[in-house]
Structure formats: C-alpha cells, structure tokens
C-alpha positions as CSV (number, residue, x, y, z in Angstrom):
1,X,89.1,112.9,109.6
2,X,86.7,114.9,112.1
3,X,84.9,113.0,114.7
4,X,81.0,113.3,113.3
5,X,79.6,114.3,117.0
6,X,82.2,117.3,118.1
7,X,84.2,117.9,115.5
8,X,87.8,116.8,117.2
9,X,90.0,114.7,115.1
10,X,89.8,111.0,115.4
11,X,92.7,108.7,116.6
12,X,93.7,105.9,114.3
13,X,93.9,103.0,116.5
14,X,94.6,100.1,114.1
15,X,93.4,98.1,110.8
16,X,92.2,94.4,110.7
17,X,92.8,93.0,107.5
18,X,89.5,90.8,106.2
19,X,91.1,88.5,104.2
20,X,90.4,84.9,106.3
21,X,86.6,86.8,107.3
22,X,84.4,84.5,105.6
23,X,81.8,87.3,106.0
24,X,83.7,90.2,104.4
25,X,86.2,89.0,102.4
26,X,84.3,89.1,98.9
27,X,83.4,92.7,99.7
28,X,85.9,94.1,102.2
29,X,89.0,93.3,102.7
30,X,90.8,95.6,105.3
31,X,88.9,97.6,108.0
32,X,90.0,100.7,110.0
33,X,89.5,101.8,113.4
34,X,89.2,105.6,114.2
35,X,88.2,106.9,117.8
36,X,87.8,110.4,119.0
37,X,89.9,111.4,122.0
38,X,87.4,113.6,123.3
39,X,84.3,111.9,123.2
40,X,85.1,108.5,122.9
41,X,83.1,108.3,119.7
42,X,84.6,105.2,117.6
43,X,84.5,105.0,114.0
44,X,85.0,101.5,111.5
45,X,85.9,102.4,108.0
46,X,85.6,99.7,105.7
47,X,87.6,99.3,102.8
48,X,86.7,97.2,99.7
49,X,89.5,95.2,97.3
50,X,90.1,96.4,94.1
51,X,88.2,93.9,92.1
52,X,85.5,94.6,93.5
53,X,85.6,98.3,92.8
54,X,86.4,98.0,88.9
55,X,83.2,95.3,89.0
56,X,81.4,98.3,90.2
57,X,82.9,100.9,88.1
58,X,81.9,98.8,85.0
59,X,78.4,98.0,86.0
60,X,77.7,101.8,86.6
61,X,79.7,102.6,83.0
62,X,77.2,99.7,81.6
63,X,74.4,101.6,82.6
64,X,75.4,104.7,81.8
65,X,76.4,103.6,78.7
66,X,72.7,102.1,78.5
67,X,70.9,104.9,79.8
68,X,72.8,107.6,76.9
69,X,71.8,105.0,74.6
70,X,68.4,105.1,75.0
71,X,68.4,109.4,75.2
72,X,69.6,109.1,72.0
73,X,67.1,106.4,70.6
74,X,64.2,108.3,72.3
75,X,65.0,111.6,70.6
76,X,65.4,110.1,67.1
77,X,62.2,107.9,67.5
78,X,63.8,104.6,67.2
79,X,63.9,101.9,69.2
80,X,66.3,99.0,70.2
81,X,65.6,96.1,67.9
C-alpha cells in the first residue's frame, strides 16, 4: 500500500487486536498501523470480524433481492399484496 500524500510505500508497524475494546469490538476487531517513511504520514486500517461482514453481505443481497423484485412487479403492472 502507497502512502496517499507522496506516493512511497507505507511501513507496517504493528496490529492491535480489538477484541477487549468495548468501543470496537462489535464492529472491528483487529486494527493496523501503516506509516510512511518519507513523510511521516500514518495510516489505521480497520478491520471488521467476519460476522459482521456476512450480516452485511445479506442485508445488501436482501435488498437487492427486493429492489429486482419490485423491477419485475413494476414492469408487469402488479403490485406486492
């Protein structure tokens, strides 16, 4: 990864796991630290727990799924009873 301000790649310098974070830990549970050796920029990359991405896989399917639906409906002229 490429430091966002010149373009030099970043250092990792560790990972803090977020488990005990009272804060994070139903969203997050590890984060990263990046920093860039030539201007000092630091970077925090946040990483969530699988549960939480399959919750948000399947709420995004749900709408798709919802969304499709209702293409279909409106171009036959029904409507969801």
């Amino acid at each position: 990864m490429n430091c966002y301000y010149c373009g030099t790649e970043l250092i990792h310098t560790g990972d803090t796991r977020l488990d005990n974070d009272d804060e994070y830990r139903d969203i997050y549970d590890m984060v990263t630290f990046l920093k860039c050796p030539r201007c000092a920029a630091t970077v925090e990359t946040y990483r969530r727990p699988i549960h939480v991405i399959s919750k948000l896989h399947t709420a995004r399917e749900k709408m798709l799924v919802n969304f499709l639906l209702a293409v279909v409906l409106w171009g036959t002229g029904s409507t969801v009873e």
